[in-house]
Structures are given as structure tokens and as C-alpha cells.
VEXVEX-853667 format. One line per 10 residues: number of its first residue (from 0); their letters; for each residue z, x, y of C-alpha. Coordinates in pm, whole numbers. Last residue first. Layout:
N
NUM = A = Z,X,Y ~ ...
This chain:
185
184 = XXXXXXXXXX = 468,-1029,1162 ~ 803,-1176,1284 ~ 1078,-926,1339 ~ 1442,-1014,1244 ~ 1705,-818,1404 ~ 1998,-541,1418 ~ 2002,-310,1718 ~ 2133,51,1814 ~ 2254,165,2158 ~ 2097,353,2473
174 = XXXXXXXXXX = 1798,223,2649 ~ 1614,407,2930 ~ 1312,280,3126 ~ 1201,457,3414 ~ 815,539,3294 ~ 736,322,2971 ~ 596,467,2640 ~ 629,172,2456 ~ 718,401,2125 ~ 1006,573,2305
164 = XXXXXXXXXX = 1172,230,2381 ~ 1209,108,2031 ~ 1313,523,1993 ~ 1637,453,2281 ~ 1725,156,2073 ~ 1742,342,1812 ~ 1733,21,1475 ~ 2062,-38,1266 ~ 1891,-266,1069 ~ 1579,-458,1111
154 = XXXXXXXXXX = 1474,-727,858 ~ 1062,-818,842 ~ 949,-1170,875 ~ 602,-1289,736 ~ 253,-1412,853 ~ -82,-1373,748 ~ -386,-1394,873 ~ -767,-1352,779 ~ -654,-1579,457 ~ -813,-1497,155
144 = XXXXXXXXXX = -602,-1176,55 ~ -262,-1367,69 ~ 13,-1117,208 ~ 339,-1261,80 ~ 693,-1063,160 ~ 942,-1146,-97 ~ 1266,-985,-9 ~ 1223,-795,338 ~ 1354,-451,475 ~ 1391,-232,791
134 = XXXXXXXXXX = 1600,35,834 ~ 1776,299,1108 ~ 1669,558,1277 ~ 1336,414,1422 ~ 1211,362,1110 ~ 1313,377,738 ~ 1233,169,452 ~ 1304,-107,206 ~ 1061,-362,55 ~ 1251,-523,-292
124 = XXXXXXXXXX = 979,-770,-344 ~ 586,-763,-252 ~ 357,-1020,-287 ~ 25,-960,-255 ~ -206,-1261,-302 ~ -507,-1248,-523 ~ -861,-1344,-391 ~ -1063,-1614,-505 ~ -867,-1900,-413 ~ -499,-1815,-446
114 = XXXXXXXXXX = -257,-2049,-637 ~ -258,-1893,-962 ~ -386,-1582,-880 ~ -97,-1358,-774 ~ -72,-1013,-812 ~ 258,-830,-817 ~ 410,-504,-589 ~ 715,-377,-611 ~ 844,-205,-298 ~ 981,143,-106
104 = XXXXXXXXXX = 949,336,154 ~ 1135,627,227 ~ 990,688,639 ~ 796,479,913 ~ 665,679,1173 ~ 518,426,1471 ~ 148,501,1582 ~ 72,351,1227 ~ 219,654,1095 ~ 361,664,759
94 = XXXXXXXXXX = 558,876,524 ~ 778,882,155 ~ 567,606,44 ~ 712,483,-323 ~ 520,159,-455 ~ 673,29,-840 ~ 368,-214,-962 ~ 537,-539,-1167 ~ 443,-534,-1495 ~ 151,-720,-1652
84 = XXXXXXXXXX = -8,-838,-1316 ~ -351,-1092,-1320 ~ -691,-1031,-1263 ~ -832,-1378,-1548 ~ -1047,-1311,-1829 ~ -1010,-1056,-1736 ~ -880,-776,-1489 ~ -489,-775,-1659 ~ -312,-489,-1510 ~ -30,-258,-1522
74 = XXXXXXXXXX = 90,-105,-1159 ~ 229,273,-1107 ~ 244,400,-765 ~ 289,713,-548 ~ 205,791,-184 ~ 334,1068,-24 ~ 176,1086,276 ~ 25,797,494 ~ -182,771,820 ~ -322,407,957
64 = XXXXXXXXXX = -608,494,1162 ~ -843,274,892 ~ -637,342,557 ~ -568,695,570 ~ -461,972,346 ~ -218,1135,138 ~ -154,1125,-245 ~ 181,1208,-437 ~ 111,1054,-776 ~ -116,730,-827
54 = XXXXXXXXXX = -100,594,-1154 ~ -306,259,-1218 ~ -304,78,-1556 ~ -589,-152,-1657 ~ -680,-473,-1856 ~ -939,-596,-1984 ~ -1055,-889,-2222 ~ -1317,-1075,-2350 ~ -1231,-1395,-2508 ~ -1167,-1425,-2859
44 = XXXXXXXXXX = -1341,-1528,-3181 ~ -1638,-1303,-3184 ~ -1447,-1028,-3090 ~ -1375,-872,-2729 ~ -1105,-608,-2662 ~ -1112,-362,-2350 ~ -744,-132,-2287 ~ -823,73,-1943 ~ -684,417,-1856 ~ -635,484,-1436
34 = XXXXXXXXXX = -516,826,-1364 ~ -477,945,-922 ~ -354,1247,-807 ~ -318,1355,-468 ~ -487,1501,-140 ~ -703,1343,133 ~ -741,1015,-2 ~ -1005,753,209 ~ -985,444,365 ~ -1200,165,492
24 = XXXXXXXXXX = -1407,154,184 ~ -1788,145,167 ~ -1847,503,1 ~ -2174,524,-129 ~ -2209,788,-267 ~ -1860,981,-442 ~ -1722,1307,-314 ~ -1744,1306,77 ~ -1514,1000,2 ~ -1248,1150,-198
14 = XXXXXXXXXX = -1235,1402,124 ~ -1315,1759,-16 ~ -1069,2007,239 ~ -1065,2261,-103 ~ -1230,2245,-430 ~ -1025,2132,-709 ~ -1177,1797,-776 ~ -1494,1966,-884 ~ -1775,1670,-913 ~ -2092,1737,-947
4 = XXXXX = -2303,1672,-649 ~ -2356,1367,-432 ~ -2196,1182,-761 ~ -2301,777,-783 ~ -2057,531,-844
């Protein structure tokens, strides 16, 4: 990482990007607080190893147009000799706009390398949330990194019929009632 200037995290409207050069990701924090600490141990006898906890608290961004506020996570990592999880990662998202406003969501997030190629999957357990006044929710939702798609089933309950319709933005269409589902992905 290379500093454009000193850094001074305190400064107002600083993007994280407009603070570190080059900046190659496809998302940037806005506001937040973020604390990683990292364990290393190598002797002559052992392997080299690493690992790595993550804090995030509160932060707010975007990930491509994706929007998000209140972002906070804890996850405890090993990166060698092999990127594996400790603990699983506890995810809390109080908002997010992906063009529809999801609200209170919540996860725990593990690694998996054993039977990935070269990038982990994501598999997340416990997601709950809100949208479209009512939930959504799914048990063990796996998102392998090394596949360009991936496919899983999210759990509607209680769902607006009348804000499903909202979103679709169609002239002459009115819905009344609520609706309970499974949504492929």
C-alpha cells in the first residue's frame, strides 16, 4: 500500500480509497472503523504461520452500486500455512440497497478450503433479515469464490405484496396481501 499523502483518518468526506494508491477494489468505505491484529510464529521446527482477526464496527459504503450502512463484523483467521476460519465471523448489516432496501441483517460467516480450488467458499449460516415488510432467511447458504455462478434458495416470510410490486415499477398494477415463498438465487 502506498499513502497519496499521510494519512489522517479524521479528515472529513476522505473515501478509504482516495486514501491509499492503488486502489483496485470494487468497493470502497465511506465511514467506520475497521482493527485487524495478526499472531505470526515460524521456528526452525515448525511451519510458518499467520493468522488474523478482523473487527469492523459501524462502516458504510458500497460494493459496486450495491449501498450498505451499518456494517459490523468480527471473523478470526488462519492465512497460513493454509486460509482457514478459527471462529465463525458474526455479520450485522443494519441497511442495504441493491435497488431493493433490505434491513437487520444478520449471518455467520466461515471459510472453506477443503474442497474449494484456490479460492475459499463462503458459507453463511443463521442469514435473517428484513425486506419488503416482512423476512427473508436461509440456513447454510454457499457462495464458492471459484465458480462465476452460484446458486442458492432464499426463505420469504410474510413479504408486501403491494412493495414486490412497488419495486417493478409497473403502471396499473396493484397488489394487496402478504406472501410466504422460496426464492432461487
Amino acid at each position: 500500500l502506498t499513502p497519496l499523502r499521510p494519512l489522517d483518518l479524521n479528515a472529513e468526506n476522505n473515501k478509504f480509497s482516495q486514501l491509499l494508491e492503488p486502489w483496485p477494489y470494487p468497493f470502497d468505505l465511506l465511514s467506520g472503523k475497521i482493527k485487524l491484529s495478526a499472531d505470526a510464529l515460524w521456528t526452525q521446527n515448525d511451519d510458518f504461520s499467520l493468522n488474523t482477526t478482523i473487527n469492523v464496527d459501524n462502516t458504510g459504503g458500497n460494493v459496486g452500486g450495491l449501498l450498505f450502512s451499518g456494517l459490523s463484523f468480527d471473523h478470526e483467521l488462519d492465512i497460513l500455512p493454509k486460509l482457514q476460519t478459527i471462529s465463525a465471523g458474526k455479520i450485522r448489516l443494519e441497511h442495504v440497497d441493491t435497488g431493493v432496501i433490505a434491513n437487520n441483517i444478520s449471518t455467520e460467516l466461515k471459510l472453506n478450503t477443503e474442497s474449494s480450488d484456490s479460492l475459499p467458499q463462503v458459507i453463511l449460516h443463521k442469514l435473517t433479515g428484513e425486506i419488503f415488510g416482512g423476512t427473508f432467511s436461509a440456513e447454510n447458504l454457499v457462495y464458492d469464490l471459484n465458480n462465476s455462478t452460484n446458486r442458492f434458495n432464499i426463505k420469504a416470510t410474510n413479504n408486501d405484496l403491494a412493495e414486490i410490486v412497488k419495486t417493478q415499477q409497473l403502471d396499473g398494477i396493484v397488489a394487496t396481501g402478504r406472501v410466504d415463498g422460496i426464492i432461487p438465487v
